[in-house]
C-alpha positions as CSV (number, residue, x, y, z in Angstrom):
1,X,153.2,59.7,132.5
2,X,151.5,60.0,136.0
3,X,147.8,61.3,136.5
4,X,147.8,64.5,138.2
5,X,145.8,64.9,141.3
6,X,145.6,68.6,143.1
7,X,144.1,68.3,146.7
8,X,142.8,70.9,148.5
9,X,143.4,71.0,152.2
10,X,145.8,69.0,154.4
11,X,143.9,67.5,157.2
12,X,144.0,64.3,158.1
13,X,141.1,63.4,155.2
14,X,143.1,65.1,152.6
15,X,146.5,63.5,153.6
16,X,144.4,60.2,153.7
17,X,143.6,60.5,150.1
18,X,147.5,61.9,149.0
19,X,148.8,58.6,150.8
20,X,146.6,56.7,149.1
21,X,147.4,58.3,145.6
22,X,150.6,58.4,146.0
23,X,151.0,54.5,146.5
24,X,149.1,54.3,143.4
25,X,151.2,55.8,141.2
26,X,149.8,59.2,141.2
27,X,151.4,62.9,141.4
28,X,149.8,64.4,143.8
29,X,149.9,68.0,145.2
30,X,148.2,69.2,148.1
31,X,147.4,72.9,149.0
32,X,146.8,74.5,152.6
33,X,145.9,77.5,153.2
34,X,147.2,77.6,156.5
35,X,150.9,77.2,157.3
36,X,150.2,73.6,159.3
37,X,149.1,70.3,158.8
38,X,146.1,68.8,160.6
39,X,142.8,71.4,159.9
40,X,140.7,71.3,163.2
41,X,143.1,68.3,164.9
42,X,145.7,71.0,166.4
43,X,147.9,71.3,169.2
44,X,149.4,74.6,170.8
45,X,152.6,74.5,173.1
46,X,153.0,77.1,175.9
47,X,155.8,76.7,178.8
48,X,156.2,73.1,178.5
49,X,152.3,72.5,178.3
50,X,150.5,71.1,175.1
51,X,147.0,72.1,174.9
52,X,145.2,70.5,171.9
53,X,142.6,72.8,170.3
54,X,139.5,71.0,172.1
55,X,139.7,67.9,174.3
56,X,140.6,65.2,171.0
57,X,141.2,61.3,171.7
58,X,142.6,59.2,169.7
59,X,140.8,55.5,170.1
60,X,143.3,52.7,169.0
61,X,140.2,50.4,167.9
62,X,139.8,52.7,164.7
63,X,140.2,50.6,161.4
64,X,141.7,53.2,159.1
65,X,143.8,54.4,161.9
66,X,146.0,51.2,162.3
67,X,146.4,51.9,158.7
68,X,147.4,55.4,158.3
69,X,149.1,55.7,161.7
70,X,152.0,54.0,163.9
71,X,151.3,53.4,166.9
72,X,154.0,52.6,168.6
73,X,155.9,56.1,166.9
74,X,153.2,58.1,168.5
75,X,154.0,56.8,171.6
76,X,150.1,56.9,172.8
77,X,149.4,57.5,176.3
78,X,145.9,55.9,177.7
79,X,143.1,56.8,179.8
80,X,141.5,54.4,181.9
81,X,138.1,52.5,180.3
82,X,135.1,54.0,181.7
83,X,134.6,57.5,183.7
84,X,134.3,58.8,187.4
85,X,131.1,60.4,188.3
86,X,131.7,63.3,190.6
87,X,129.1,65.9,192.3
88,X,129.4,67.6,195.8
89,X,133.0,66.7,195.6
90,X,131.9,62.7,196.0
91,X,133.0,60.3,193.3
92,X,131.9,57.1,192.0
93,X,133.4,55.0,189.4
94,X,131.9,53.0,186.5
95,X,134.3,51.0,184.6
96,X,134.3,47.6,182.4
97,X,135.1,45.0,185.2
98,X,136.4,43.1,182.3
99,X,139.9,45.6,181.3
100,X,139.2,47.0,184.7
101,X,139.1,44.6,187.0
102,X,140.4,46.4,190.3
103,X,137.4,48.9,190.1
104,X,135.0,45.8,189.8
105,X,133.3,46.6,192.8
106,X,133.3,50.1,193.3
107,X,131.4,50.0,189.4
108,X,129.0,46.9,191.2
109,X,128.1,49.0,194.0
110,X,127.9,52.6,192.4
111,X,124.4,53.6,193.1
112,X,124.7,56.2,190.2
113,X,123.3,52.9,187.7
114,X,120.7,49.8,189.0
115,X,121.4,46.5,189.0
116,X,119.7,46.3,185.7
117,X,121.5,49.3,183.7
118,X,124.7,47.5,184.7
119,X,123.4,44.0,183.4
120,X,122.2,46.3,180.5
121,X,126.0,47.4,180.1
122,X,127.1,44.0,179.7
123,X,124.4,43.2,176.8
124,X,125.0,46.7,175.4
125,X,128.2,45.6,175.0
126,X,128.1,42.2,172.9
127,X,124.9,44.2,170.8
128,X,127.9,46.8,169.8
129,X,130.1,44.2,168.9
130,X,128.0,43.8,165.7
131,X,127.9,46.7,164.4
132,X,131.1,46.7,163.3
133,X,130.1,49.7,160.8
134,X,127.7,52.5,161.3
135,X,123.9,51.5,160.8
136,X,122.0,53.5,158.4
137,X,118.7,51.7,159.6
138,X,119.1,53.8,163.0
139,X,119.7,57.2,161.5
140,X,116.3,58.0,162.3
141,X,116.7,57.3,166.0
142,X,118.3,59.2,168.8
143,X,120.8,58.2,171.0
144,X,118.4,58.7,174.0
145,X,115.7,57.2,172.4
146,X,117.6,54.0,171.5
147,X,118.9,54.2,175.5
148,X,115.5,54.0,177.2
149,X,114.0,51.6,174.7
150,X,116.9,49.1,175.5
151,X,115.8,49.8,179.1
152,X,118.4,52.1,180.8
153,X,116.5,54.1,183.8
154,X,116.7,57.8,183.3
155,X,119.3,57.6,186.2
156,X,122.1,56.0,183.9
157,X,121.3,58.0,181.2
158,X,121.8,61.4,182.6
159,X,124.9,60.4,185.5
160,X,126.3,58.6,182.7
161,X,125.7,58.2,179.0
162,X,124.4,62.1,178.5
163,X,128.0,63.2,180.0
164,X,130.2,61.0,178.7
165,X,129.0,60.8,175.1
166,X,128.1,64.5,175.0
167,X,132.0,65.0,175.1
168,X,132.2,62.8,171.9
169,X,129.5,64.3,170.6
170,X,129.6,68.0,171.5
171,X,125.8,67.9,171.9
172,X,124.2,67.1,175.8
173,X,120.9,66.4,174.3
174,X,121.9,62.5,172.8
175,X,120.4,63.7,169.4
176,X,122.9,61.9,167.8
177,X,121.8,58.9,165.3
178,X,121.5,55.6,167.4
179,X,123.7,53.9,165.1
180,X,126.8,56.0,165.2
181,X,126.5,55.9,169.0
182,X,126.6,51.6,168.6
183,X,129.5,51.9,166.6
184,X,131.6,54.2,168.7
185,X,130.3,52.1,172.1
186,X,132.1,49.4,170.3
187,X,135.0,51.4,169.4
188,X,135.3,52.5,173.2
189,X,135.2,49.0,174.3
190,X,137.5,47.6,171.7
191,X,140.4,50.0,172.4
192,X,141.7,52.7,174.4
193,X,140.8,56.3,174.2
194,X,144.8,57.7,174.0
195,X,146.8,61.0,173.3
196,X,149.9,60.7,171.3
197,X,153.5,62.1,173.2
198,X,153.3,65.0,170.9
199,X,150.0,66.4,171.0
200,X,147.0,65.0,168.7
201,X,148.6,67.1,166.2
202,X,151.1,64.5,165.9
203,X,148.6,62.5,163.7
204,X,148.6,64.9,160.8
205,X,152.2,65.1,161.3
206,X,152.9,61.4,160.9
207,X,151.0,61.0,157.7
208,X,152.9,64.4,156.5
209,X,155.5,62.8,156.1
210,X,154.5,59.6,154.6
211,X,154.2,62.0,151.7
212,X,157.1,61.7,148.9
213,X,156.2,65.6,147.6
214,X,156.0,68.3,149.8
215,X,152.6,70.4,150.7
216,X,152.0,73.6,149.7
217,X,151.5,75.9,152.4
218,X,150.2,79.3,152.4
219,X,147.9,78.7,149.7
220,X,144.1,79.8,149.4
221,X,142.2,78.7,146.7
222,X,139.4,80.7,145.5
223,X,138.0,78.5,142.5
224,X,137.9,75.0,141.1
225,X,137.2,73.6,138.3
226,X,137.5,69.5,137.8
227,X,140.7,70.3,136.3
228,X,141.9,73.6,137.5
229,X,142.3,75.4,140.9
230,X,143.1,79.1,141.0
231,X,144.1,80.6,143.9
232,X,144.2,84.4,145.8
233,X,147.4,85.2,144.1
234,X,145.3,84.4,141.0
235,X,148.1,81.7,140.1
236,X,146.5,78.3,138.4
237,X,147.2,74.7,138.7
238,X,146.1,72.1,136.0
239,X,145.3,68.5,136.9
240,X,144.0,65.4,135.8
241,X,141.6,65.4,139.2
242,X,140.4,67.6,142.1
243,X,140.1,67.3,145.0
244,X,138.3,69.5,148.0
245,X,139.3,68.2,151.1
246,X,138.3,71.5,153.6
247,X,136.1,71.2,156.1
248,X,132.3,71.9,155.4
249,X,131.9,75.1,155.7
250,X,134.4,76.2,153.2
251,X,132.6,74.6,150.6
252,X,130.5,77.3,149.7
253,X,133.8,79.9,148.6
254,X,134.2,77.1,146.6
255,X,130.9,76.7,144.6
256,X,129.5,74.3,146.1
257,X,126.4,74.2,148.4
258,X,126.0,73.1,151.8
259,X,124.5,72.8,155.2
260,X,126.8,74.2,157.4
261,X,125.9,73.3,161.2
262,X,128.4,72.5,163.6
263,X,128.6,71.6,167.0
264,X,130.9,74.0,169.4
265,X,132.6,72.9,172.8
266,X,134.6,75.4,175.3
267,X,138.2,73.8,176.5
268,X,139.9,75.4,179.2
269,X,143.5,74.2,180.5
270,X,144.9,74.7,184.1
271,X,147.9,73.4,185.5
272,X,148.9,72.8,189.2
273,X,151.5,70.6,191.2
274,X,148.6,69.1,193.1
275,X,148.6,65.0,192.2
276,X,145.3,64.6,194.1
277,X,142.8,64.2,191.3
278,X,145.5,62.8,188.5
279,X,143.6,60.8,187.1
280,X,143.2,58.5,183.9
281,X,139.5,58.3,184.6
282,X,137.7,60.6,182.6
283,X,135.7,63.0,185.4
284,X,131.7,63.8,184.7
285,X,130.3,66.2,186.2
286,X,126.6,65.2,187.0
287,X,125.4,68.1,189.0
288,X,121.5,67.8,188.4
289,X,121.4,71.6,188.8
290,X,122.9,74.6,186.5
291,X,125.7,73.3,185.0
292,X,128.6,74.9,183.1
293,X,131.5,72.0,182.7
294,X,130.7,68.6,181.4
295,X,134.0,67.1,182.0
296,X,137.2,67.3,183.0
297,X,140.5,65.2,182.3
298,X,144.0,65.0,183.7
299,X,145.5,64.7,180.2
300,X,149.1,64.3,182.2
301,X,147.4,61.1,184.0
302,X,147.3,59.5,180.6
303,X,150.3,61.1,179.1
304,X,153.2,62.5,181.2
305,X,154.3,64.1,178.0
306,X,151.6,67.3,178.1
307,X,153.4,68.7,180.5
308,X,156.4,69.6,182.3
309,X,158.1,67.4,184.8
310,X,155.9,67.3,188.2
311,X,153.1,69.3,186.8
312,X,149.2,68.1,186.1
313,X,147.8,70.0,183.5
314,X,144.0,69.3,183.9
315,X,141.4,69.9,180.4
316,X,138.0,71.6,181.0
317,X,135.2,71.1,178.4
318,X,131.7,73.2,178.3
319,X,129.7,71.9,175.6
320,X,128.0,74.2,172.9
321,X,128.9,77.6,175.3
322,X,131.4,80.4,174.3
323,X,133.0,80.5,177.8
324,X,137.0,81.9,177.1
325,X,136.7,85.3,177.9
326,X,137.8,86.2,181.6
327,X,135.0,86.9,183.4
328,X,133.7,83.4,181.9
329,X,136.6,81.6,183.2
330,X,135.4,82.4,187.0
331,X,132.1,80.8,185.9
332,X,133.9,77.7,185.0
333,X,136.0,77.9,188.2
334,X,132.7,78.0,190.2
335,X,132.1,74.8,188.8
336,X,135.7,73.5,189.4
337,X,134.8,74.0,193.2
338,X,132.1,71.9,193.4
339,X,133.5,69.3,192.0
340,X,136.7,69.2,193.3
341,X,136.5,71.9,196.3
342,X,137.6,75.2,197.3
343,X,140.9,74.1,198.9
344,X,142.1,71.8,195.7
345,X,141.2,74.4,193.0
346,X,142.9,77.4,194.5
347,X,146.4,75.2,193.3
348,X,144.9,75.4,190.1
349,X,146.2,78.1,187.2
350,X,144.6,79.2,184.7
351,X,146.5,79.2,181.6
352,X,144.4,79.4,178.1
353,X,140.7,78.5,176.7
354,X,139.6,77.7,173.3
355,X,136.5,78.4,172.1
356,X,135.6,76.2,169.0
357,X,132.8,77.4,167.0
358,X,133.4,74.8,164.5
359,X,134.5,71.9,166.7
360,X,132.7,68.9,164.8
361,X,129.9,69.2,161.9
362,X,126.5,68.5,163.6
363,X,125.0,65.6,161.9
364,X,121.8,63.5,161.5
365,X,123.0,61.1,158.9
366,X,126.6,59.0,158.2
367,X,128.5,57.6,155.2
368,X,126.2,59.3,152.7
369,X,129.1,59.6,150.3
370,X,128.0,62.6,147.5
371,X,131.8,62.7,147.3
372,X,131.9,63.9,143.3
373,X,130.0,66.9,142.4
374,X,130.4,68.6,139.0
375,X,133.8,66.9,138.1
376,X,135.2,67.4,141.6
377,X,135.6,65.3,144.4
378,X,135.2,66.1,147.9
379,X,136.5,64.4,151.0
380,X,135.8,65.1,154.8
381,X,134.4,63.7,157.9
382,X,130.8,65.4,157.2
383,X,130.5,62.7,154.5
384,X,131.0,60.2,156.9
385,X,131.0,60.8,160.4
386,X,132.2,63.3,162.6
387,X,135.3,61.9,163.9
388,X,139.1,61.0,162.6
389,X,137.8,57.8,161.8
390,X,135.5,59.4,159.6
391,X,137.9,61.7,158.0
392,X,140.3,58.9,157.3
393,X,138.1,56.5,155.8
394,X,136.3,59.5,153.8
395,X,139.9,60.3,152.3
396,X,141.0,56.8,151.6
397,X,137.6,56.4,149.6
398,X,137.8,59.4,147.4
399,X,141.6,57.5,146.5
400,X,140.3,54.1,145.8
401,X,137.8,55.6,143.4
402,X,139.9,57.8,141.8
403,X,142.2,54.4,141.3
404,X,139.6,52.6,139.9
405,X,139.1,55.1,137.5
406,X,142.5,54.7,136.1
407,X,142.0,50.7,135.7
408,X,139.4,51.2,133.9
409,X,141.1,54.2,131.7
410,X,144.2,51.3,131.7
411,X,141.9,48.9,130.5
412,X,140.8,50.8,127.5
């Protein structure tokens, strides 16, 4: 007889671990309380136009990805390595001369960098290589910190690194642990930052249905047990295992304690007929004064697929702000204009904005693990860093030690 497993939540760490299971021989039933696969990775269609709940990449170096996902299914769509710098409606490229070898000297001559951050770039780059894992021994540094002691001027780091990263890391301060910044550096120069045809959505969809039972949707659990999980309709499930595969701050309803701090981002989408700034280059915006947007990117540029025949549908990101209401959108417009100008934007239209509270956990420290608490096991990208590499791999571990646990039971 198979071990039972109940999972709770079906995001792409909980699918991780029902895969897993499942080609290990184990039944396994997952619960969502929603009526969707794919927890915060979601993706909305309106007239022809997919807007994903927060600007969300998928980078094709991630490890567990090439295991979970195929690529050439998703039919991924690619931006351009590197970023254009824009402010006063001038723009300036900085790319890797290497993958990029047309914008070699339009990166060489950018005044944006010294000659020394962009030798600095170069040794940045075979120093990431390395760190092929995050480095716990740099948890206790910041990204900035680590940045100016490798010798980056102040002028790189704010028309540059603060911008780009902050849109990873949904913080503009560079807080973030030194050694998750060295590991995603690599993972930006080791792949391509990429949208799938069908939305980033289309992730949690793939591994769906990699599953041989389906998931139960529509289902809110309200207590666990390590064996039992009862839900609203106060109906119970027995297994041999649980697991809690939510995000963080559901842990709590749960039984469990927890930090709950996340990091929050503002997206706003607008679609014109206007080709003149489709672009696969991400755009910073590196206005030195008051600033509302951080970047912008013409998702169509990289994938025709978001929208509709000879339409550009452009994604607009303000970083830790609550900017979706309507009188907040003309803020963000102001912005648009300096960047791009008066005359471009009015071909602009608005069409939605998303403001995630809870866009990725905020965190000081990765792959802590503390995945089994009181008989249960927990699974998530807060136990190992705040990205879908992070949520796949947490998933996948919870599996491989609940198969170990069954050799050894075999065993005896």
């Amino acid at each position: 007889m198979n071990l039972k497993v109940g999972i709770i939540g079906a995001g792409l760490s909980g699918l991780a671990c029902a895969i897993e299971l499942e080609k290990n021989g184990f039944d396994v039933t997952v619960f969502e309380q929603a009526h969707e696969v794919g927890g915060r990775v979601k993706t909305e269609i309106i007239d022809g136009f997919l807007l994903d709940h927060g600007f969300q990449v998928y980078l094709t170096s991630y490890e567990a990805g090439k295991y979970f996902f195929d690529y050439e299914k998703l039919h991924l769509g690619a931006f351009a390595p590197g970023a254009c710098l824009i402010k006063d409606e001038q723009k300036s490229i900085i790319s890797d001369p290497i993958r990029n070898p047309i914008n070699f000297f339009s990166t060489l001559l950018n005044n944006n960098a010294t000659l020394k951050d962009k030798i600095l770039i170069l040794k940045l780059k075979r120093k990431a290589s390395k760190h092929k894992n995050i480095d716990p021994k740099l948890n206790n540094q910041t990204t900035f910190d680590y940045l100016k002691q490798f010798g980056f001027s102040q002028k790189i780091i704010s028309n540059f690194f603060s911008p780009f990263f902050a849109g990873v890391f949904l913080e503009n301060q560079l807080k973030t642990p030194a050694g998750y910044f060295l590991y995603l550096f690599d993972k930006f120069n080791q792949g391509l930052a990429t949208l799938p045809r069908a939305g980033m959505q289309d992730l949690a969809r793939q591994m769906q249905k990699k599953l041989k039972k389906a998931i139960l949707f529509g289902h809110k659990a309200i207590s666990i047990t390590n064996t039992e999980i009862t839900f609203q309709d106060f109906n119970k499930y027995n297994f041999d295992y649980v697991v809690v595969a939510t995000d963080i701050s559901s842990l709590p309803k749960l039984g469990f304690s927890a930090k709950d701090k996340w990091n929050s981002v503002t997206t706003s989408y607008f679609k014109t007929q206007s080709k003149t700034f489709a672009s696969k280059f991400l755009y910073l915006n590196i206005e030195n004064k008051k600033k509302y947007v951080n970047h912008v990117a013409c998702l169509t540029a990289a994938q025709p697929a978001y929208g509709p025949k000879d339409w550009q549908l452009f994604s607009v990101n303000c970083i830790g702000l609550d900017l979706s209401s309507a009188s907040d959108t003309a803020v963000v417009v102001d912005d648009l204009k300096k960047m791009f100008g008066s005359e471009e934007i009015l071909k602009w239209e608005f069409i939605k904005s998303f403001y995630i509270k809870k866009a990725l956990p905020s965190q000081t420290h990765f792959g802590n693990g503390g995945e089994f608490i009181n008989g249960v096991y927990r699974c998530g990208d807060y136990l190992e860093s705040s990205s879908i590499q992070g949520a796949l791999t947490s998933g996948s571990k919870v599996a491989q030690h609940i198969v170990s646990l069954k050799k050894i039971i075999s065993l005896h």
